[in-house]
KOLROBA-42303 format. One record per residue: y, x, z of N, C-alpha, C in turn. Coordinates in steps of 0.2 Angstrom, whole numbers, plus 5000, padded with zeros to 4 digits. Atoms other than C-alpha are relative to their C-alpha. Layout:
KOLROBA-42303
YXZYXZYXZ ...
end
This chain:
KOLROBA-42303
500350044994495051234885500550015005 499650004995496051184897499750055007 500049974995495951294914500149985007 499850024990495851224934500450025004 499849944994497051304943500149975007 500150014995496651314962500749985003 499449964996498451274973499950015005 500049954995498851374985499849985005 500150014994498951265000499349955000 500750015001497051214995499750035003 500349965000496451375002499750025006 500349994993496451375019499849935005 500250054997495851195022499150014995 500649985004494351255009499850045003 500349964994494151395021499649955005 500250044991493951285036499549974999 500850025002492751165027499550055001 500449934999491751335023499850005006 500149974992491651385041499749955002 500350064996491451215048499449964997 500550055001490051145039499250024999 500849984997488351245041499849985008 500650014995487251175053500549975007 499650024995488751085063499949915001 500450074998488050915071500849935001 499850065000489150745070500049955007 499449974997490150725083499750065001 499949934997490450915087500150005006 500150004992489950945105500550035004 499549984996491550965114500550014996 499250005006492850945100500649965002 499550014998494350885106500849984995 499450005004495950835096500749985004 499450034997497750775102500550004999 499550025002498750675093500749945001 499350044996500650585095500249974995 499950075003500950435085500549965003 499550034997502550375090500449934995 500050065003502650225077499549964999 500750025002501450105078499450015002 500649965000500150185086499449934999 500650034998499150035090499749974992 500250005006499050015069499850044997 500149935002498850185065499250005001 500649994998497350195075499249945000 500550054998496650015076499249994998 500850005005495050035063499750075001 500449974999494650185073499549985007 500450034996494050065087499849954998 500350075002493849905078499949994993 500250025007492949835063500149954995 499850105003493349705050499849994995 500350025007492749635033500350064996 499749965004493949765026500450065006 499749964995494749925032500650024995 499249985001496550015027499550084995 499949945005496250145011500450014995 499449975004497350255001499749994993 500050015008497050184984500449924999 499650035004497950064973499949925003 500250064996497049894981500350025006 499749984992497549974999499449985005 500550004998495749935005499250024999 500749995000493949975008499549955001 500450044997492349885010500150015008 500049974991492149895032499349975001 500550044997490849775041499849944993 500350045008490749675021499950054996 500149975007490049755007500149994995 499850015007490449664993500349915002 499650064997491549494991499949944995 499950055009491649344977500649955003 499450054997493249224977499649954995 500250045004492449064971500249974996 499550035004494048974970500650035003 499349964995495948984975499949985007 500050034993495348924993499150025002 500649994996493448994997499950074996 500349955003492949164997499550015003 500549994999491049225000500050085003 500049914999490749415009499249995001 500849975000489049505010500250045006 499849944994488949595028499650045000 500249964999488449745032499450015004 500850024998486449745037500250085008 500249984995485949845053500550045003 499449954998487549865061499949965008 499750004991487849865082500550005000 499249994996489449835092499850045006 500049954996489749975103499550005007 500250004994488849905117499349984999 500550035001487449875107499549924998 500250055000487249705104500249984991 500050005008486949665083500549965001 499450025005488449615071499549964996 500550065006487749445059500649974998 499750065004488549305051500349965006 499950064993488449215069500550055003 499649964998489649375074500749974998 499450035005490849325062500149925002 500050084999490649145064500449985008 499749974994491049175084500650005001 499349994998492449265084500649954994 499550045004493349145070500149945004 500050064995493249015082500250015005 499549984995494149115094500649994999 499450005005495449165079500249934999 499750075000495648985076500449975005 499750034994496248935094500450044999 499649944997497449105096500150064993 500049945005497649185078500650035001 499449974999499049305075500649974998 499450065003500749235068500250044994 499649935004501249385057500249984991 500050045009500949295040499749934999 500150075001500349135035499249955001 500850004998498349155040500149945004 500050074994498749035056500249944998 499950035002499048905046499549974994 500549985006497948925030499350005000 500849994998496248975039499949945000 500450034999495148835038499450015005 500850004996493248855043499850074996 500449945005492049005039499149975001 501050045002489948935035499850065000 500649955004488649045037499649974996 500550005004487749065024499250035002 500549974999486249155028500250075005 500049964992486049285043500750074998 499549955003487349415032500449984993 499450055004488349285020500249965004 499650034997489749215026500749974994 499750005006491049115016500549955005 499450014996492849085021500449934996 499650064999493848915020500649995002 499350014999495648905016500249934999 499850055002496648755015500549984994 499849995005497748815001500050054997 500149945001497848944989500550055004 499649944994498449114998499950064997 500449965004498449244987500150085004 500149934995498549395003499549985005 500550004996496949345010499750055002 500249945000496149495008500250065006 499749954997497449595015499949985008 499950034992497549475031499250025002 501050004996495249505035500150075000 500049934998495949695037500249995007 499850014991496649615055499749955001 500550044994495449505058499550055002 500649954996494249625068499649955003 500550044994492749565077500050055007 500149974995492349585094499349985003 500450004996490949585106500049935002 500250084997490249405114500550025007 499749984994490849495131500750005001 499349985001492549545124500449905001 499650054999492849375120499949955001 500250044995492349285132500550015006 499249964993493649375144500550004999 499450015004494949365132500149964994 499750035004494849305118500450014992 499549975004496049295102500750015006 499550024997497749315109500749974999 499350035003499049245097500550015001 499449964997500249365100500350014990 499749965007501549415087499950084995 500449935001500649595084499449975000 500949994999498949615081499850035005 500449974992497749635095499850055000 500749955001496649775099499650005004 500450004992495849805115500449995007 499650034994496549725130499950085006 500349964995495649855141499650054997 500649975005494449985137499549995002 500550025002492649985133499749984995 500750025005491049945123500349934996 500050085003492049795113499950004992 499850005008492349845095499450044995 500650005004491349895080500050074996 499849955002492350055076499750085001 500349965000491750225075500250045008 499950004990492750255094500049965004 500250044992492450175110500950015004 499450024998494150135118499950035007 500049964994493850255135500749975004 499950014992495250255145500949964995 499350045001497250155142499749934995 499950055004497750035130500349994995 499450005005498750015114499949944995 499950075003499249845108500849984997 499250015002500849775099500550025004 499250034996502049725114499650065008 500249974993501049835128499550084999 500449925002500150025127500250045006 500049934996499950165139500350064996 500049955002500850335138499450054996 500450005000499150395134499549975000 500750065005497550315124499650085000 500549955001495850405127499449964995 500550015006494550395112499350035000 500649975000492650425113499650004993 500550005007491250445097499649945003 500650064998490250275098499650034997 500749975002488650325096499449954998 500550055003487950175089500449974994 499750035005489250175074499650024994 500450025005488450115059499850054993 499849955006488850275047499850085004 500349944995487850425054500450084998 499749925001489150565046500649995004 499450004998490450495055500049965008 499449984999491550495069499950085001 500149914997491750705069500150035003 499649974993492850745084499549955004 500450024992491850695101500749975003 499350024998493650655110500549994996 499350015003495350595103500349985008 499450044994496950595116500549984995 499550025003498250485108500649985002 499250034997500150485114500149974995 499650055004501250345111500750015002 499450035000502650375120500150085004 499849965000503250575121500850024999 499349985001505050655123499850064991 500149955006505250725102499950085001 500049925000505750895107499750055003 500649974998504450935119499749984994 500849995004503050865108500350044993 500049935007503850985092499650075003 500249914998503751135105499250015001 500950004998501951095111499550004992 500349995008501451085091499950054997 499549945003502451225085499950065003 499849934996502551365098499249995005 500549994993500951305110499349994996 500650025004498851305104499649975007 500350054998497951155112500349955005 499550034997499351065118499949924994 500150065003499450955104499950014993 500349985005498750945085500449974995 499650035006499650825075500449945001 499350045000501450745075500349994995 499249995005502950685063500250025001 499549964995504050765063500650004996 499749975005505850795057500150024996 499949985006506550815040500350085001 499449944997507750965049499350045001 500449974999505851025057499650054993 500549995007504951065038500250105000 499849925000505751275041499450015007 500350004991505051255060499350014998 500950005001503151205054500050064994 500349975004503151315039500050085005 499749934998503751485052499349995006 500450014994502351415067499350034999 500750005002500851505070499649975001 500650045000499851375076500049934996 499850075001500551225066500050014992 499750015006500751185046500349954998 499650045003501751075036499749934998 500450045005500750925028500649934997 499650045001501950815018499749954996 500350035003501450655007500649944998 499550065002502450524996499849935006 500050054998502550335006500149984999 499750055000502550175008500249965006 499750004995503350185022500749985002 499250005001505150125027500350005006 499750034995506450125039500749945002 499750094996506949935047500650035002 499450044997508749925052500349945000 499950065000509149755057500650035000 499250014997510849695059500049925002 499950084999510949535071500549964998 499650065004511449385064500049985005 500550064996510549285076500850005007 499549984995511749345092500450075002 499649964998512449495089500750004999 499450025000514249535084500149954995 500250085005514949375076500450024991 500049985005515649475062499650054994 500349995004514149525055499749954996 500450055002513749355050500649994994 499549985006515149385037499550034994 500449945006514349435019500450064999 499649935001515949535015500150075002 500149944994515649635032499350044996 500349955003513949675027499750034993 500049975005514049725010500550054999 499749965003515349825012499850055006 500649974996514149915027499750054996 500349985001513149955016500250034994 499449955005514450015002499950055002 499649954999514950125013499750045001 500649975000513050215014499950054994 499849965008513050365003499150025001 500849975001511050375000499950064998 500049955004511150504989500150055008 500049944996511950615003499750005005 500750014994510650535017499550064999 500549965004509350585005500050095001 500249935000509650765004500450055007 499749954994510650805022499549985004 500150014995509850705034499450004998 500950045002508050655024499950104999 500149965005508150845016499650004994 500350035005507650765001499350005000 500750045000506150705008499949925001 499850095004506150505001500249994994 499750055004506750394989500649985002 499550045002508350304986499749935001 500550045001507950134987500649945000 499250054999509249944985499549955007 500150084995508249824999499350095003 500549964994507149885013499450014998 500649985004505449895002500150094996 500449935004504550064997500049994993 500050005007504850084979499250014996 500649975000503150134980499449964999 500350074998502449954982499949984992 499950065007501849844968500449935000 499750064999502749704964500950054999 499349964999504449854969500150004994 500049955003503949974959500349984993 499850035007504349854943500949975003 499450014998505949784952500650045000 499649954996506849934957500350054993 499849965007507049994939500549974997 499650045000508449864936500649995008 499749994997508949854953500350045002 499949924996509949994961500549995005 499550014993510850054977500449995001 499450014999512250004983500550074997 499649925000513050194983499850034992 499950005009512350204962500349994997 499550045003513350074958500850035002 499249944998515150154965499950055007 499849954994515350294977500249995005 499850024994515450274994500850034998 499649944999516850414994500649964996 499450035003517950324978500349945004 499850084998518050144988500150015007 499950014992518150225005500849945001 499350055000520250135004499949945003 500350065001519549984998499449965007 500450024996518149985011500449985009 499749994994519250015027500549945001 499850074997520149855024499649965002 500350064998518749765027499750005008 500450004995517849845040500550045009 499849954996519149965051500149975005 500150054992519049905069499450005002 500850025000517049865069500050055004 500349944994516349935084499349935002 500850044998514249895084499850045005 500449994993512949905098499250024994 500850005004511350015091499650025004 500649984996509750025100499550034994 500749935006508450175092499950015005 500649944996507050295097500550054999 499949915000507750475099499850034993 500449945006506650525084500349974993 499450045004507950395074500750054999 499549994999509450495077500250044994 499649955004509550615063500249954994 499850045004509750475051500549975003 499450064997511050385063500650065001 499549944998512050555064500449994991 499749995005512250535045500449934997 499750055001512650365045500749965003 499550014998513750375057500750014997 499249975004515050495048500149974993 499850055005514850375034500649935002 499650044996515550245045500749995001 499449994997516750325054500450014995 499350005008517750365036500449954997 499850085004517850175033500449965007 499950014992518550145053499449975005 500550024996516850095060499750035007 500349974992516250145078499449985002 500450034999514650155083499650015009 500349954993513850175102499449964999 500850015001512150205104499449985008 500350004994510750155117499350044996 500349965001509450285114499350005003 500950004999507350265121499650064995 501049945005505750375117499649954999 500650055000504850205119500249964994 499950065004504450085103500149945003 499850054999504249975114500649975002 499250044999505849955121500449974995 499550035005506649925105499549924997 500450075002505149775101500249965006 499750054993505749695118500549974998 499450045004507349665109499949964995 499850015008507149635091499249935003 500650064999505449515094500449925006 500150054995506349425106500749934998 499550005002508149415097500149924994 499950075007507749265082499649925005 499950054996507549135098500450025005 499350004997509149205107499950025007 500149994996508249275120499950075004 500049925000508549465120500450015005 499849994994508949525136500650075000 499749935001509949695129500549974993 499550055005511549645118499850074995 500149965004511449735101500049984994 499750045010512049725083499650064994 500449995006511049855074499550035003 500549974998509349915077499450044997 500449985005508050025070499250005002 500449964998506150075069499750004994 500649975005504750135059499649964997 500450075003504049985048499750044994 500649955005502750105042499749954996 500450045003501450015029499449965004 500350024995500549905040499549974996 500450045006499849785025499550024995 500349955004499249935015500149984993 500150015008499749944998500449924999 499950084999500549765001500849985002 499350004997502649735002500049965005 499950054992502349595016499950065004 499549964996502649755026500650015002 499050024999504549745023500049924999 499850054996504549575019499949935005 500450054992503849505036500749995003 499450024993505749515044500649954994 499450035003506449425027499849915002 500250084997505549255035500349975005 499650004995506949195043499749965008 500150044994506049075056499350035003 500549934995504649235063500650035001 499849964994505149325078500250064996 499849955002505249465068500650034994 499649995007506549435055500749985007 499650004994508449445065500749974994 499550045005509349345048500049945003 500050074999510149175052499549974995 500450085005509149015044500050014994 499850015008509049025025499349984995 500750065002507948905019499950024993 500149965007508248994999499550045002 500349964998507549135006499150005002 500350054995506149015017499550024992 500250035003505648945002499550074995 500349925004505449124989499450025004 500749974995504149185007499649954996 500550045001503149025003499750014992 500050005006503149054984499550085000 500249944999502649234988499350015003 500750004995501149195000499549974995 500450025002500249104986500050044993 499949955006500449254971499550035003 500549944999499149384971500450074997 499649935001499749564969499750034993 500049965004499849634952499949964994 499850055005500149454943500750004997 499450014999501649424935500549965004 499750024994501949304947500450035003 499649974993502149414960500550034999 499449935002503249544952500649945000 499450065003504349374947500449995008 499650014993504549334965500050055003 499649944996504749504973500650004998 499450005004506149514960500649935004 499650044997506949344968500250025007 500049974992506649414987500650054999 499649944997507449584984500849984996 499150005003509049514974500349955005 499650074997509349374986500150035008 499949984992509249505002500550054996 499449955004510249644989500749955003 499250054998511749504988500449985005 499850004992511649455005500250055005 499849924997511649655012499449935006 500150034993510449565026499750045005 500249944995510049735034500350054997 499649945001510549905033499750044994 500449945006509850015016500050065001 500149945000509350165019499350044997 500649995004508150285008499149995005 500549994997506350285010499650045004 500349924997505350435019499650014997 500849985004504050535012499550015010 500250024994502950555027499750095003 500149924999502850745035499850005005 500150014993501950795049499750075001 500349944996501150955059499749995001 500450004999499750995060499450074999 500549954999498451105068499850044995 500249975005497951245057499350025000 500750004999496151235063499849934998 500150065001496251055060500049994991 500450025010495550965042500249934999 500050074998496550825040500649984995 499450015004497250735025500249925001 499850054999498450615029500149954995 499950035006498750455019500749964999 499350025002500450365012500149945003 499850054996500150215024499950005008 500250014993500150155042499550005002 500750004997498350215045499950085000 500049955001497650365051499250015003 500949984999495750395048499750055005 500249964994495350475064499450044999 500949975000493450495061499950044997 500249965005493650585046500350085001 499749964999494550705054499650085003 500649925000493550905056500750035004 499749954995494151055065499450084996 500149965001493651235062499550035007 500349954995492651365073500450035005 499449974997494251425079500649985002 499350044999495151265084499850025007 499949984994495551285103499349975005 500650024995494251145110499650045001 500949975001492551245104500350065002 500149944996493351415109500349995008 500550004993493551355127499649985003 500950034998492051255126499750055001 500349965000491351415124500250035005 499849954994492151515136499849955007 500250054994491651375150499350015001 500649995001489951365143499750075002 500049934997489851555146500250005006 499850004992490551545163499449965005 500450064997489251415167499350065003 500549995000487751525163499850065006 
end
């Protein structure tokens, strides 16, 4: 007979459960958390405020039932959902069929632009006061994944505002009582193109699931200097709870008395454009950016700068992904194929002179350090413009594939975490060259493969056929920069109970704490002062 064995780092989150769970009421009265999110936040977070037909989970689909229970595709163009019976929106006002119907008819005036939804959504029928059934105009086989950003809102919400058809998903213009989610959006804001340094999070107490949300308060920064928020993780107890953190930090967390390690495989990547559009005009050269990307020694990324925390990987997709995962076994990285180091020569005729313009976050830099001395060996030069804010780097890159960037710049990076869930239209959203979000010239080949890719469903042969046409046709072209995957590491409070998952989401509600995290023993000590 096989034997269970316990592992180690099991031992002290099975402690905490133990401690934490006699007779401790749902939110815990004065629990406090304080989390930094410096990618993404307004994704990360968004399904801890708002609700949709489906939510973001860590299994092989990439979602969960939310506000539907169960679904039927009738055909390739109408799906039917079951809603979820005696549910309120924050402010108390019921969720029906007529909710859903509502806010579709906002979404239809002002949908988002990100995929191919605003063009494809038809009409939605109610069926009866909790059947509703969706009308597309062609087949679309990521529908699914698209009704995880359609969120509902309040009559009030959107009446004020509205959908707003922005390039980003919306969330709460403001806060308040608008959403369906297990938090109440208290004080800032966190949206694609706009956010507050701090986002305050309350327990709705009219959410439809009586075990959760388990923290009373959530503070969530967006926009932190890295090396304070390490010291505040690391060295300080109630300063902050949970951050990523460097691949250099993983010594730092494992020595901290208030912090541990938590690491986890992803599907996760990170975006380095290279402007076509208007940056330097010698990037629009193939020979330039192929031999760019020669000149990247993955393997030695991988283990100096990642410390062999990622994957290798040949195009900007997570090997992790379906549709990849069969790709990538045939295809390989540049630096596989020949050695950076043997071709350096050969590389230096092409590229020595190249002096690029790069805008990153701060928290970008340890990968641009190694990139760099790969570079410079070939004669490339790099200068850098440096921010702690996402947003400043989406001001350029969103603005850049209508010629409109107000910041010059030829390579840019961010954190194009898994936004999709289980789904590569995370990386290739910037390969559609005519979205904001893509910084390739025109290329209607490519055009055409997105289109082809929008009407596959995931786990067809189809779809693997054309993922395979997408990532050989950006491999060929070099049309960004390759660099490995990340695994996803973070710090986190050791009175905190919190398993992270491999995608752009981070289940706040489920999130616990101990007797002996910092809230509950100053609560206590207050409460004591009071009496």
């Amino acid at each position: 007979m096989k034997r269970k064995i316990l592992k180690l780092w099991m031992l002290p989150m099975i402690a905490m459960l133990v401690s934490a769970a006699p007779g401790w009421s749902r939110p815990l009265p004065g629990s406090h958390i304080k989390v930094f999110i410096p990618s993404l936040p307004y994704i990360y977070i968004s399904h801890a405020i708002n609700g949709a037909l489906l939510r973001p989970a860590d299994n092989e689909r990439g979602w969960d039932y939310d506000m539907a229970t169960h679904h039927r595709q009738i055909n390739d163009t109408t799906y039917e959902f079951s809603l979820r019976k005696n549910v309120l929106f924050q402010d108390g006002t019921p969720f029906n069929a007529d909710s859903v119907v509502e806010n579709m008819r906002y979404f239809k005036k002002k949908p988002f632009l990100f995929t191919k939804i605003d063009t494809v959504f038809d009409r939605v029928v109610k069926i009866d006061d909790y059947t509703v059934r969706f009308h597309l105009t062609e087949k679309y086989g990521q529908f699914l994944n698209d009704t995880i950003w359609i969120q509902f809102y309040t009559s009030a919400y959107l009446k004020k505002f509205g959908w707003n058809g922005k390039l980003t998903c919306p969330n709460l213009a403001e806060p308040g009582p608008y959403g369906l989610g297990p938090y109440v959006l208290k004080a800032g804001y966190v949206e694609g193109d706009r956010q507050t340094p701090e986002v305050v999070l309350v327990a709705n107490p009219n959410y439809w699931d009586p075990n959760y949300p388990k923290i009373e308060t959530i503070t969530v920064y967006t926009e932190l200097d890295t090396k304070i928020a390490m010291e505040n993780v690391f060295d300080k107890d109630g300063v902050l709870d949970i951050m990523p953190i460097p691949f250099s930090m993983k010594c730092k967390a494992d020595a901290s008395p208030y912090a541990r390690l938590i690491k986890v495989p992803s599907t996760n990547s990170i975006a380095i454009h290279m402007n076509l559009r208007n940056g330097n005009k010698r990037l629009r050269e193939k020979k330039i950016r192929v031999a760019l990307n020669r000149a990247i020694d993955q393997h030695r990324l991988l283990e100096r700068a990642y410390h062999g925390e990622g994957t290798v990987k040949p195009t900007l997709a997570s090997p992790l992904f379906p549709g990849v995962r069969e790709v990538v076994k045939t295809l390989r990285p540049y630096s596989e194929i020949k050695s950076p180091k043997a071709i350096r020569g050969e590389l230096k005729k092409v590229l020595d002179g190249l002096s690029l313009k790069v805008l990153t976050q701060d928290r970008f830099m340890f990968i641009w350090k190694g990139i760099a001395r790969d570079l410079r060996k070939v004669g490339v030069k790099l200068d850098f413009e440096i921010t702690t804010s996402e947003k400043d780097v989406f001001d350029q890159l969103l603005t850049t594939n209508a010629g409109k960037n107000t910041q010059s710049w030829d390579l840019l990076v961010w954190g194009l975490d898994d936004w999709f869930y289980n789904h590569p239209w995370s990386a290739f959203l910037v390969y559609r060259t005519q979205n904001a979000w893509s910084t390739i010239f025109p290329d209607p080949i490519l055009d055409g493969y997105i289109d082809i890719f929008f009407r596959s469903s995931v786990g067809t042969p189809e779809f693997t056929a054309i993922c395979a046409k997408i990532m050989r046709h950006v491999y060929d072209n070099a049309y960004m920069l390759f660099v490995p995957a990340p695994n996803k590491l973070l710090a986190v409070n050791k009175n905190v109970i919190f398993k992270p998952n491999r995608m752009a989401h981070m289940p706040l509600w489920e999130i616990e704490i101990s007797r002996d995290h910092w809230s509950i023993r100053h609560g206590s000590r207050q409460r004591k002062s009071l009496q």
